[in-house]
C-alpha positions, 0 to 999 in steps of 0.5 A: 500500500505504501509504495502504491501511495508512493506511485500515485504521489509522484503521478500526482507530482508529475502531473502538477508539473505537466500542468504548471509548464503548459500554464508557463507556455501559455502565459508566455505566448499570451505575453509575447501576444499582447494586443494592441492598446483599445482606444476607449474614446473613438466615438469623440474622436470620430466626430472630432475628425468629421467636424474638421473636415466640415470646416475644411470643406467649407472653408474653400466656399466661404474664403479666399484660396490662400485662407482656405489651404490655411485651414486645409493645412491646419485641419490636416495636422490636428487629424494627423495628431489624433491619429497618431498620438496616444489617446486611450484614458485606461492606458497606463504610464509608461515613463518608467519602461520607457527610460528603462528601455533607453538606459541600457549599459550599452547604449554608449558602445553602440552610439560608438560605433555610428560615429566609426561608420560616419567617420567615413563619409565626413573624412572623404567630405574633407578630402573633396572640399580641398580639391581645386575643382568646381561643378558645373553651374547649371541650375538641375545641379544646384538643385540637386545640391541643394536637396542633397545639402538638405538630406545632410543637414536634417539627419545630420544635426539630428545624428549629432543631438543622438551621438552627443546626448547618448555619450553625455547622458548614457541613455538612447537621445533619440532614435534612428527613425527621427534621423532618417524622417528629418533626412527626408525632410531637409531633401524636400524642403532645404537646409535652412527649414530642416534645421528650423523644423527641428529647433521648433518640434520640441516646443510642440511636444513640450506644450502637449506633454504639459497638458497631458501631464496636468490631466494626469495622462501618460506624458512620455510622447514620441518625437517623430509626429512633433517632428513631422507637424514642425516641418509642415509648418515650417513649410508653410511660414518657414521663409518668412519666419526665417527673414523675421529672425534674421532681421534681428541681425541686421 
C-alpha cells in the first residue's frame, strides 16, 4: 500500500508539473501576444475628425484660396495628431519602461560605433572640399545640391543631438527613425527649414506633454509626429519666419 501511495504521489507530482509548464507556455505566448492598446474614446474622436473636415470643406466656399489651404493645412495636422498620438484614458504610464528601455549599459558602445561608420563619409567630405575643382553651374545641379545639402543637414544635426546626448547622458537621445524622417525632410524642403523644423518640434511636444501631464495622462510622447507637424509648418511660414529672425541681425 505504501509504495502504491508512493506511485500515485509522484503521478500526482508529475502531473502538477505537466500542468504548471503548459500554464508557463501559455502565459508566455499570451505575453509575447499582447494586443494592441483599445482606444476607449473613438466615438469623440470620430466626430472630432468629421467636424474638421466640415470646416475644411467649407472653408474653400466661404474664403479666399490662400485662407482656405490655411485651414486645409491646419485641419490636416490636428487629424494627423489624433491619429497618431496616444489617446486611450485606461492606458497606463509608461515613463518608467520607457527610460528603462533607453538606459541600457550599452547604449554608449553602440552610439560608438555610428560615429566609426560616419567617420567615413565626413573624412572623404574633407578630402573633396580641398580639391581645386568646381561643378558645373547649371541650375538641375544646384538643385540637386541643394536637396542633397538638405538630406545632410536634417539627419545630420539630428545624428549629432543622438551621438552627443547618448555619450553625455548614457541613455538612447533619440532614435534612428527621427534621423532618417528629418533626412527626408531637409531633401524636400532645404537646409535652412530642416534645421528650423527641428529647433521648433520640441516646443510642440513640450506644450502637449504639459497638458497631458496636468490631466494626469501618460506624458512620455514620441518625437517623430512633433517632428513631422514642425516641418509642415515650417513649410508653410518657414521663409518668412526665417527673414523675421534674421532681421534681428541686421
Amino acid at each position: 500500500e505504501g509504495g502504491n501511495t508512493r506511485k500515485k504521489k509522484g503521478k500526482g507530482e508529475k502531473r502538477g508539473q505537466e500542468e504548471g509548464g503548459k500554464k508557463k507556455v501559455l502565459e508566455d505566448q499570451e505575453e509575447a501576444l499582447v494586443p494592441l492598446p483599445k482606444f476607449t474614446r473613438m466615438k469623440p474622436v470620430l466626430v472630432g475628425v468629421a467636424i474638421l473636415l466640415l470646416v475644411m470643406v467649407g472653408a474653400w466656399f466661404t474664403l479666399s484660396a490662400k485662407m482656405a489651404s490655411l485651414v486645409g493645412v491646419c485641419g490636416g495636422v490636428v487629424i494627423f495628431l489624433m491619429g497618431v498620438l496616444p489617446r486611450d484614458a485606461d492606458q497606463a504610464d509608461v515613463a518608467e519602461e520607457v527610460m528603462e528601455e533607453i538606459s541600457v549599459p550599452e547604449a554608449r558602445r553602440e552610439v560608438l560605433k555610428e560615429v566609426l561608420f560616419l567617420m567615413v563619409p565626413v573624412a572623404f567630405a574633407g578630402v573633396a572640399a580641398m580639391l581645386p575643382w568646381e561643378l558645373p553651374r547649371e541650375v538641375w545641379m544646384g538643385r540637386l545640391l541643394g536637396s542633397m545639402g538638405g538630406l545632410l543637414v536634417g539627419g545630420g544635426v539630428v545624428w549629432g543631438v543622438r551621438i552627443g546626448g547618448t555619450l553625455g547622458f548614457g541613455k538612447e537621445a533619440m532614435g534612428l527613425g527621427d534621423v532618417h524622417l528629418m533626412a527626408g525632410v531637409g531633401a524636400v524642403v532645404g537646409a535652412p527649414l530642416a534645421l528650423l523644423a527641428f529647433l521648433v518640434a520640441p516646443f510642440f511636444g513640450l506644450l502637449w506633454a504639459g497638458f497631458r501631464w496636468i490631466l494626469g495622462k501618460p506624458h512620455v510622447l514620441p518625437f517623430g509626429p512633433w517632428l513631422s507637424v514642425a516641418s509642415i509648418l515650417c513649410l508653410l511660414i518657414g521663409k518668412p519666419l526665417l527673414e523675421w529672425y534674421l532681421g534681428f541681425f541686421r
